[in-house]
N, C-alpha and C positions, 0 to 999 in steps of 0.2 A: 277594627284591625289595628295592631298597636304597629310601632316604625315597623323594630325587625321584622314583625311576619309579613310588613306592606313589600317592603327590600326583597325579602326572599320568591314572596310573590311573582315580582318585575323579573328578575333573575330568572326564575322560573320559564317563564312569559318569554323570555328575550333567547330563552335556550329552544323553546318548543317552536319557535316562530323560527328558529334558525335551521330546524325541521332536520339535525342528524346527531339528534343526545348531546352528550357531554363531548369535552373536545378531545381530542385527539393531539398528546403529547410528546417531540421527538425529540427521542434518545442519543446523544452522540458518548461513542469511546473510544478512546487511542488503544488500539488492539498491537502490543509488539510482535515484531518480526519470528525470524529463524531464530534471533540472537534475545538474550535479556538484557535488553540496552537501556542504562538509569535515565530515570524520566529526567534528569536535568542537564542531558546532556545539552549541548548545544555550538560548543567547536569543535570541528572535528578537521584533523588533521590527515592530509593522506600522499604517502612519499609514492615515490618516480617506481614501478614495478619493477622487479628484475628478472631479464630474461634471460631465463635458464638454456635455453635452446631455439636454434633456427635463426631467422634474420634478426637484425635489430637497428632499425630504421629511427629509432627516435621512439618504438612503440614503448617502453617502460613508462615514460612520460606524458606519451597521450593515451594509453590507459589509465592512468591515473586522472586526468584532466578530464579524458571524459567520465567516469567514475562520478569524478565531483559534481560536473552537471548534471548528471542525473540523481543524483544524491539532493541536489538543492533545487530542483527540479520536484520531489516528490518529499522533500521535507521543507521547517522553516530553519532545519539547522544552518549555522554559515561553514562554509566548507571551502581548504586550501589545499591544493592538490600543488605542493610544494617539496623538495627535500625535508629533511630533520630540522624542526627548529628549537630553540631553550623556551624554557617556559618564561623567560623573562621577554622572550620576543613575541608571542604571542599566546595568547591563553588556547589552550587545548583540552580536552577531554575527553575525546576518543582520537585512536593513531588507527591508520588503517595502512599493515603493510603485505606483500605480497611475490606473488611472480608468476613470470608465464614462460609457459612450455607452446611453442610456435612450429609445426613440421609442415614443411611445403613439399610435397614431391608432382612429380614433371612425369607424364610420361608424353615422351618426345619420338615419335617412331614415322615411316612413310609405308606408305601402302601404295601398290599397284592400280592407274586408273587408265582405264582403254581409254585409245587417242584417235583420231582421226583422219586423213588427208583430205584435203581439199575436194579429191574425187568421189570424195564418200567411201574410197577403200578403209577397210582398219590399217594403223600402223602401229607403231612398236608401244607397248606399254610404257605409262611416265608412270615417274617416283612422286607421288603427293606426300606432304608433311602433315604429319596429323599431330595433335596437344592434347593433353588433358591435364590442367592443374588441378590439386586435391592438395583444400590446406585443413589443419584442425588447430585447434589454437584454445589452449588450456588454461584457466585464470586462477589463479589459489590466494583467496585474501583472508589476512589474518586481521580481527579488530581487537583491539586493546583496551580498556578502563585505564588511563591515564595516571587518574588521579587513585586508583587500586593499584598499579603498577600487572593488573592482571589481566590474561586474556580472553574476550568473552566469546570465541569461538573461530573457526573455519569455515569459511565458505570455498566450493567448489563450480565452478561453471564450464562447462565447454561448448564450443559453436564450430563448424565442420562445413565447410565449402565443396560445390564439386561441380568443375566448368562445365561439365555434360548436360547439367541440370540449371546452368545458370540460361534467362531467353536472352541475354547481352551475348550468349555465343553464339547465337545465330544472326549474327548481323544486325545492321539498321534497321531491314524491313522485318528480318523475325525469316527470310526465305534462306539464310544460307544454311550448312552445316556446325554442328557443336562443336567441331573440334579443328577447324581450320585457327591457326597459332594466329593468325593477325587478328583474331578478334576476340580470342578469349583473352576476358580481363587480366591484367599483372597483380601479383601477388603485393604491391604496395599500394595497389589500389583495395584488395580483398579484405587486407589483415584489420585496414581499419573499421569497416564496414563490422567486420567481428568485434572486432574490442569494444565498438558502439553497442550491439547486441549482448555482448557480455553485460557492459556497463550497467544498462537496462536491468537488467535481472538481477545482478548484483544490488545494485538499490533497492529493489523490490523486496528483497530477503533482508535488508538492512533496515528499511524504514519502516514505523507504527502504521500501521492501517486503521480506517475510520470504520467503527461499525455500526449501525444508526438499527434502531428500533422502534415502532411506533406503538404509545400505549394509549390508550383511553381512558382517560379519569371515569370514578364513577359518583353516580350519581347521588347525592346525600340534604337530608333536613333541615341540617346544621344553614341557619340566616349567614354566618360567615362561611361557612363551604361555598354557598351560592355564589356568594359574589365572590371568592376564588374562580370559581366552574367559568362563572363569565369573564373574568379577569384571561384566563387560561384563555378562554375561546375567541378572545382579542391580543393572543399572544404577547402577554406581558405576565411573561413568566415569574419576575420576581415579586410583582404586586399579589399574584398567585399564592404565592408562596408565602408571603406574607399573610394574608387571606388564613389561606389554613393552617399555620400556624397558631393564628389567634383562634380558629377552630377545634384545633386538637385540645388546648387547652379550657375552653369552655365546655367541650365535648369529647373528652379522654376514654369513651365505649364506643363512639361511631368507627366503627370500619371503615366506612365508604371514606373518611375525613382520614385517617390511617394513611391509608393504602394511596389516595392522592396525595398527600403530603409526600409520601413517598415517592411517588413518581417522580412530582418534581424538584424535593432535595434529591436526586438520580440524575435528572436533567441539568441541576445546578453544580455534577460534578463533585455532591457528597455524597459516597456512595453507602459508607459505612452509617453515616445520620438515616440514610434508603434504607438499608438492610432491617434498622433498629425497627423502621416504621412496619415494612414489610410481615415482618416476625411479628410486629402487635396484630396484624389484620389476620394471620392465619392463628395467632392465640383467641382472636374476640369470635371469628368464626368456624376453626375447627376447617379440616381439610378439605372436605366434599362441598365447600361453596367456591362458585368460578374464582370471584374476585382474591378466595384466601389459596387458589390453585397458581391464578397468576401472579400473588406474590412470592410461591415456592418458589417457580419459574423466575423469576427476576432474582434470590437472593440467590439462588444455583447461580447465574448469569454475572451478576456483581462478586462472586467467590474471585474472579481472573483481576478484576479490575482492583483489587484491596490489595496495598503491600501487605505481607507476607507477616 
């Protein structure tokens, strides 16, 4: 047996003893938001909100602060939830401005509750005070391209309070009534609780989301496929990659060496160098073979991930 077929052999041998085929290769991708937000962003600026309507306790300001936390919270962008600054004071690339619509109503009323005497006779009905606060609180944020001078959309959120349904109005133990005013919460305690839940979702729609994929290299002849396949299955992805690379080119008809290569320039974040391989695996095999099906499937998939 000469080297490579001893090599290929071992390889073989190290994959069948590992007793679950070829290994299993994951996929990560930055999947954007609501917005088409340029992959190089990375300051992003965002001023004090302004409030259109209802109180205004300082909330323009910690809307926006909380905003930022949770923006850097669920990105690695840096993020300053500040007024307008020049670009000579700090570098910026996205402006995030906005405003909130805040309505608090009260209904404040008493109701009739039988009373007692001592004797245990009824006596004269008292006046009880009864509350129910109802706030809704409206967020509208505009993001901006900076360096386009353009805007790359609106976002809208609302969140809606209602002390009837809060368990803080029934007291400490949870035993009193919802709507006795000494216990339901104050409206400068609620509003921020909202802006916090705003916040939340407003980043969510803002920031790239991870989408992960898991593919299975396939199995191949090729003495350097092998020792890729092994390479892979000790996750060392770029020796991999290496691996079959020097494969494709010794071996420019194997599919199975194709379609691997492709996975892992996919995994290495070249998507377009993936697609080129992908399209060789469903050319060498024609469409009705698994492995030339799930390369369809993956160049469909790598179509989002390619600028445009």
């Amino acid at each position: 047996m000469n080297r490579p077929a001893w090599k290929a052999a071992v390889a073989a041998l190290a994959l069948a003893m590992a007793g679950c085929g070829p290994p299993v290769v994951h996929v990560q991708h930055q999947v954007g938001g609501a917005l088409a937000i340029p992959p190089q962003a990375r300051h992003v600026l965002i001023e004090p909100l302004e409030v259109r309507t209802g109180p205004n306790d300082g909330y323009g300001l910690l809307a926006a602060q909380l905003l930022a936390k949770e923006i850097r919270r669920q990105t690695p962008w840096e993020v300053t939830a500040a007024p307008a600054v020049t670009a000579s004071q700090a570098p910026v690339d996205l402006r995030l401005t906005g405003t909130l619509l805040i309505d608090v109503q009260e209904e404040a009323t008493t109701q009739p509750v039988d009373s007692f005497e001592p004797t245990g006779q009824a006596g004269q009905p008292q006046a009880q005070a009864v509350l129910a606060r109802l706030i809704w609180v409206r967020q509208v944020v505009t993001v901006t391209d900076v360096k386009r001078g353009a805007a790359l959309g609106t976002l809208q959120t609302q969140e809606q309070y209602d002390s009837r349904k809060d368990g803080r109005s029934y007291g400490r133990l949870g035993l009193g009534r919802p709507d006795d005013p000494s216990a339901v919460p104050p409206a400068r305690q609620i509003v921020p609780e909202l802006l916090a839940r705003l916040a939340d979702t407003t980043a969510g729609m803002i920031a790239p989301q991870t989408a992960r994929v898991d593919i299975r290299l396939r199995e191949t002849a090729s003495p350097l496929g092998r020792q890729g396949l092994e390479a892979a299955g000790r996750d060392r992805l770029d020796d991999a990659r290496t691996y079959f690379e020097a494969a494709m080119r010794d071996s420019p008809s194997d599919p199975a060496v194709a379609f691997d290569l492709a996975v892992l320039q996919e995994a290495a974040g070249e998507p377009e160098a993936a697609r080129e391989h992908y399209l060789l695996t469903i050319k060498l095999l024609g469409r009705d073979d698994a492995a030339a099906r799930a390369g369809a499937d993956r160049c469909a998939a790598l179509s989002q991930y390619m600028p445009p």
